[in-house]
N, C-alpha and C positions, 0 to 999 in steps of 0.2 A: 254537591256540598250541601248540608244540611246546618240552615240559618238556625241559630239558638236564642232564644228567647231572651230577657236582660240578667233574670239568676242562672244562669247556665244550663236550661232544660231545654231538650227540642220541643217544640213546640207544636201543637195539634193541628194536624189539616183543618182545612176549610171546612169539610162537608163533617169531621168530628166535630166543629164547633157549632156547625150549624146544626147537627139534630144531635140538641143535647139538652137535658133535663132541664138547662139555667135559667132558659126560657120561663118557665114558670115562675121565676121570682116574680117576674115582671106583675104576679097577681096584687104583691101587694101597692100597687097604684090604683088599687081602686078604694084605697081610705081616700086618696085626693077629692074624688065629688061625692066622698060618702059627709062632706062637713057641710057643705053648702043645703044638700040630699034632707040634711035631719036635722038645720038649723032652722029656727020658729021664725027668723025675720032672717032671709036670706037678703046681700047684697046683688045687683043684677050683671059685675063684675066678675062674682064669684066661680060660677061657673066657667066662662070662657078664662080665667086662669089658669082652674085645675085641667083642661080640657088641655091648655098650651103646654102645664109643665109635663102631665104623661104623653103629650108628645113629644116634647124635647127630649125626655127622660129615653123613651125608649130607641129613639135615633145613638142618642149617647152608649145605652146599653149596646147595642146593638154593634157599634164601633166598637166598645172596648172587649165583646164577646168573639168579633170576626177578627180582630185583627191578632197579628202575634205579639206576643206578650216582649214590651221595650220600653226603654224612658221614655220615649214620646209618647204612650197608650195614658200614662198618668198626666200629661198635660191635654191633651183631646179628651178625656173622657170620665176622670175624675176631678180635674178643678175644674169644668164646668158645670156638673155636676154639684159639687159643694159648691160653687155660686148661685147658679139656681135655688140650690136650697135655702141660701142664705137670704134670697130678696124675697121666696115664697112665703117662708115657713113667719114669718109676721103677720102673713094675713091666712092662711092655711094650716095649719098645726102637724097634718098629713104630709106639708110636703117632706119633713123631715129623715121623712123616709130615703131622700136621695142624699144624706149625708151614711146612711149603709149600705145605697150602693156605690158612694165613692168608695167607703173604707173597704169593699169587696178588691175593686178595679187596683187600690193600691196594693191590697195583699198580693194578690195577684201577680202584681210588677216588679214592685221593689222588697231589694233584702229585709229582713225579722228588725234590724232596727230602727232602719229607715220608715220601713210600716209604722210600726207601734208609735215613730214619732209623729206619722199621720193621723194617727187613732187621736192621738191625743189632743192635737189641732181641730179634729171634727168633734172631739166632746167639747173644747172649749167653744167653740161657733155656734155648737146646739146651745148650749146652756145661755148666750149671748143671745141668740134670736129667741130665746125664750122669755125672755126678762124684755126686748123690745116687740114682742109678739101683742099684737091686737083681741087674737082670739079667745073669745071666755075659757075660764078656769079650769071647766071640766074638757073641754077639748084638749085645751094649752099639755094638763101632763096625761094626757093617755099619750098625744102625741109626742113630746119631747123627752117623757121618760123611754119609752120604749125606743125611743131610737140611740139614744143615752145607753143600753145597756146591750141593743143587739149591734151599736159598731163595734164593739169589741166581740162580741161573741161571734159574727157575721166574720170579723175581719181574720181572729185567730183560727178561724175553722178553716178558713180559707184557707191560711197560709198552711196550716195544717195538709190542705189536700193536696197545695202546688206542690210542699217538700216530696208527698206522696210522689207526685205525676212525675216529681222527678229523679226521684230514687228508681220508678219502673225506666224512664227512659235512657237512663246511667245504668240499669241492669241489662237492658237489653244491646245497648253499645258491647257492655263488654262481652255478652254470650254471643256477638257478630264478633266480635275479636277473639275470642277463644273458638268458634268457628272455623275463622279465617286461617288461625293459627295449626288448628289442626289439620284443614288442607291442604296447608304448604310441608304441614311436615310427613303425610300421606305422602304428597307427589315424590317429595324426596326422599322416602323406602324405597316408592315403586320404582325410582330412577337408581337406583340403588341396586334394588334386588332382579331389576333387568340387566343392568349392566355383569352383576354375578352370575347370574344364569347364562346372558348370552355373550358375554367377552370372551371367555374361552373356548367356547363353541363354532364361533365367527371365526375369531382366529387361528383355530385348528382346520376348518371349512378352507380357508384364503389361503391359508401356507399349503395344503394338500392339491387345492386346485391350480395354484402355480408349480407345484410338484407334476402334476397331470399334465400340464399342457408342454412340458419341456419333455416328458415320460415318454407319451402319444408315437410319436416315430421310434422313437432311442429304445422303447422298451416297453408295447404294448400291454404284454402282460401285465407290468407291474402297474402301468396305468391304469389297467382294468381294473386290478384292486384298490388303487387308490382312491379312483372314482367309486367305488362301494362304500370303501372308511368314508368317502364325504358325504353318499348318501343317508348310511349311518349316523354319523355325527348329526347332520342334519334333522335328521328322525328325532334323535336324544333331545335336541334343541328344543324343538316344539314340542314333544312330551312335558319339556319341564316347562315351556312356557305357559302352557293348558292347565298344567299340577298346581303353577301358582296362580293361575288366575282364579281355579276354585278355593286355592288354598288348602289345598292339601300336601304340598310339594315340600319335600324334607329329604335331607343329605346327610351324609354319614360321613366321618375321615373315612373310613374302608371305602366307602365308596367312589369318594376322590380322589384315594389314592389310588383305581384301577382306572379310573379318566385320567389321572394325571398321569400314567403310565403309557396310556395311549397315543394322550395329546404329544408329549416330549418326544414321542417314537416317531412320532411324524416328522418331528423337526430338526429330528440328528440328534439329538440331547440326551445322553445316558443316564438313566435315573437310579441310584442306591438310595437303600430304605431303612432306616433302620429302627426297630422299635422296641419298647418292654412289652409284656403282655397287656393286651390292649384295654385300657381302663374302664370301668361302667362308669358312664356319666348322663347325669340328665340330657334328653332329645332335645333342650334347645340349646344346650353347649357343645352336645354331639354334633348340632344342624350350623352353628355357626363357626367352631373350628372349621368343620368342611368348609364353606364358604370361603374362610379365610386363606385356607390351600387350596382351593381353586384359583384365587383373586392371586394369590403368590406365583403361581405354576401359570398362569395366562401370561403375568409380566414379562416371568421366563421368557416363555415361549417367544411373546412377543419382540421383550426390547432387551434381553441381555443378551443373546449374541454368546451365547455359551453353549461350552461343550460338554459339562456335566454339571448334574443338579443332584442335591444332596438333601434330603427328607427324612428327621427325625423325630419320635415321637417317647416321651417319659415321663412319669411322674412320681411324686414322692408322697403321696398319698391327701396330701393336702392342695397342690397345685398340681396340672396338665402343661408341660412345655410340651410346643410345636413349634421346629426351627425347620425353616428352608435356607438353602445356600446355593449358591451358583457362581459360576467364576467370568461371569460374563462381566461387562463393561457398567452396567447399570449402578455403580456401589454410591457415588456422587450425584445422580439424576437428583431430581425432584420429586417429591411426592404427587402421585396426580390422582383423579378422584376416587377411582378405587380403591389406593391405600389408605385415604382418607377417611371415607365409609368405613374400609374393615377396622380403624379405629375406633371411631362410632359405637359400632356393634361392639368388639371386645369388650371397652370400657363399660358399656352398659351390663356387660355379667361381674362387673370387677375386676377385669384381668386388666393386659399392658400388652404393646408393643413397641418392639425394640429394632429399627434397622441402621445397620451399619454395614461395615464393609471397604475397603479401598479399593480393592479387586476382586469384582463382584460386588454380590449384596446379600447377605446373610439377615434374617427377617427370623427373629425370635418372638413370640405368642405363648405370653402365660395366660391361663384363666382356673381359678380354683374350680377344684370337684365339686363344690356344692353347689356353683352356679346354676341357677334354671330351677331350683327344686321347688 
C-alpha cells in the first residue's frame, strides 16, 4: 500500500528527496551573517544568532524536505520556522528569509486555500516584525521587502509544482490501471481462445479413446483405426495450438464444418448440413463464426446426448445466420463459459445470439456481412 501525502499525491521516496535540487535554497541563509559581516559597529551577539538561526533553519528544512508531505510536516516545520523568524528578524533583517521558507513547507502541505491563508499570515508577521525591528533602515527593507514579495511568489510556484508532482503521480496510477486492465483482459482471450481451440479436440481425443479401449478385444481393427483418428486429432490440436501462439492461427466455417463432421462421427451423431452458396465475408467474421461452430458442435458432442445434429448456414445479403440444433437433452442446461465467450466475440462484430430449445438446443448466430472490414 502506497501512503499519500495530505493533498492526495504519493509522495516521493526518501533517496528522491534527498538528492534534489531543493537543497540549494538553503544558499539563501547566508544573508544571515552577511548583516553582522558589513555592519560598521557589529554587536558581539550578533554573530552567534545568525550562526543559531541557520542552524535551526536547516534542521527544520531538512525535516520538512525528508519527511512526507502531512498535516503534521506544517506544524514540525513551518510554524517553527515562522517563529524563529519572528524573534530573529528584530535584530537581523536576513532572518526573514525563514518566513519563505515556511510559506514553501505550507504550499507544499496544505490545499490552494488553506496556503494562501498562510501566505497571508506570513506577510502580516513580516510587516509586524518589521515596524518592531531594531535594525537600520537600509538593512530593515532589502530584508523585509524581499521577503514580502518572494512568500508569495516562493509559495505559488510551489504550489504550482506539488499540483504538477501530482497530476504525474495520478497519471501514472492510472497507466498501472489501464495496464492492469489490459492483462486481465489478455488472460481472458487467451483462456478463451484455448478453450476454442482445445475443447473440441480434447473431447473428440477422450470419447475416441474410451471407444478404443472397449474396441481392443471386440474389434481390433476398428480399434486400430480409432487409435489413428486420436492420433490425428491430436496432431490437429497442437498444430493449432503452435498457429495461435504465433498468431497466425485462423478458421474458416468450411473448415469446421469438416472437423465438425469428423468430431460427430466419432460420437454416433449424424450430421445434415445445409447451406446457400457460401457467402464472402471478411477473415475475422469468417475466423469467428468458425469458432462459434466449433464451440456449438464440442457441446454437442459433449453434453447433449443426441442423435442428430442439424448445421445451417444463410444469408440475405445483409446479415450471415448460422443455426445449430440438436435433439439432445442440453435445451434447459446453463450457459457455461464457452457460450459465454462466443457471446463476447459475436457481439463485438455486431451480431446476436439466440439459444433456445425445449428438446434439445437450437443456437442461432447472426452477424452482419460487413463485420471485420
Amino acid at each position: 500500500m502506497v501512503t499519500t501525502g495530505f493533498d492526495g499525491a504519493a509522495p516521493r521516496s526518501v533517496a528522491e528527496r534527498l538528492w534534489t535540487w531543493e537543497w540549494v535554497h538553503l544558499g539563501y541563509l547566508l544573508f544571515m551573517p552577511a548583516q553582522p559581516y558589513f555592519s560598521p559597529d557589529p554587536v558581539w551577539w550578533e554573530w552567534p544568532l545568525a550562526v543559531a538561526v541557520c542552524a535551526l533553519t536547516v534542521v527544520l528544512y531538512a525535516m520538512a524536505l525528508l519527511r512526507s508531505p502531512s498535516a503534521w510536516s506544517v506544524w514540525a516545520s513551518a510554524v517553527p520556522m515562522a517563529a524563529i523568524g519572528a524573534l530573529a528578524t528584530p535584530f537581523n533583517a536576513a532572518a526573514s528569509v525563514l518566513y519563505i521558507y515556511a510559506a514553501a513547507a505550507v504550499a507544499n502541505t496544505l490545499p490552494w486555500p488553506v496556503a494562501r491563508r498562510w501566505f497571508a499570515g506570513l506577510t502580516v508577521l513580516d510587516c509586524a516584525t518589521a515596524l518592531l525591528s531594531q535594525v537600520p533602515m537600509s538593512y530593515r527593507l532589502l530584508g523585509f521587502a524581499s521577503a514580502l514579495v518572494m512568500i508569495w511568489v516562493v509559495g505559488l510556484l510551489e504550489l504550482g509544482q506539488r499540483d504538477r508532482r501530482q497530476e504525474l503521480d495520478n497519471q501514472r496510477l492510472r497507466n498501472a490501471q489501464v495496464e492492469l486492465l489490459a492483462t486481465l483482459a489478455e488472460r481472458e482471450r487467451i483462456a478463451r481462445d484455448l478453450h476454442d481451440l482445445l475443447g473440441h479436440s480434447l473431447t473428440a481425443v477422450v470419447m475416441r479413446a474410451q471407444l478404443t479401449k472397449e474396441l481392443v478385444l471386440a474389434d481390433p481393427q476398428r480399434a486400430r483405426a480409432e487409435s489413428e483418428e486420436i492420433e490425428r486429432n491430436a496432431r490437429e490440436a497442437l498444430a493449432a495450438v503452435r498457429s495461435t501462439v504465433t498468431g497466425w492461427r485462423r478458421t474458416s466455417i468450411r473448415v469446421e464444418l469438416e472437423v465438425a463432421r469428423r468430431t460427430l462421427a466419432g460420437t454416433g451423431v449424424a450430421l445434415q448440413v445445409s447451406r446457400d452458396d457460401e457467402p464472402v465475408l471478411p477473415a475475422a467474421t469468417d475466423h469467428e463464426l468458425g469458432l462459434a461452430l466449433r464451440e456449438a458442435v464440442t457441446n454437442v458432442a459433449r453434453h447433449a446426448r443426441a442423435s442428430t445434429c442439424r448445421i445451417g448456414l444463410d444469408t440475405d445479403g445483409e446479415r450471415v445466420r448460422l443455426v445449430i440444433a440438436d435433439d439432445g437433452i442440453g435445451g434447459s442446461a446453463p450457459e457455461g463459459t464457452g457460450l459465454t465467450g462466443l457471446r463476447e466475440r459475436i457481439t463485438r462484430l455486431g451480431g446476436a445470439v439466440q439459444r433456445s430449445g425445449s428438446a434439445g438446443t437450437t443456437l442461432v448466430i447472426t452477424v452482419p456481412t460487413e463485420a471485420g472490414r
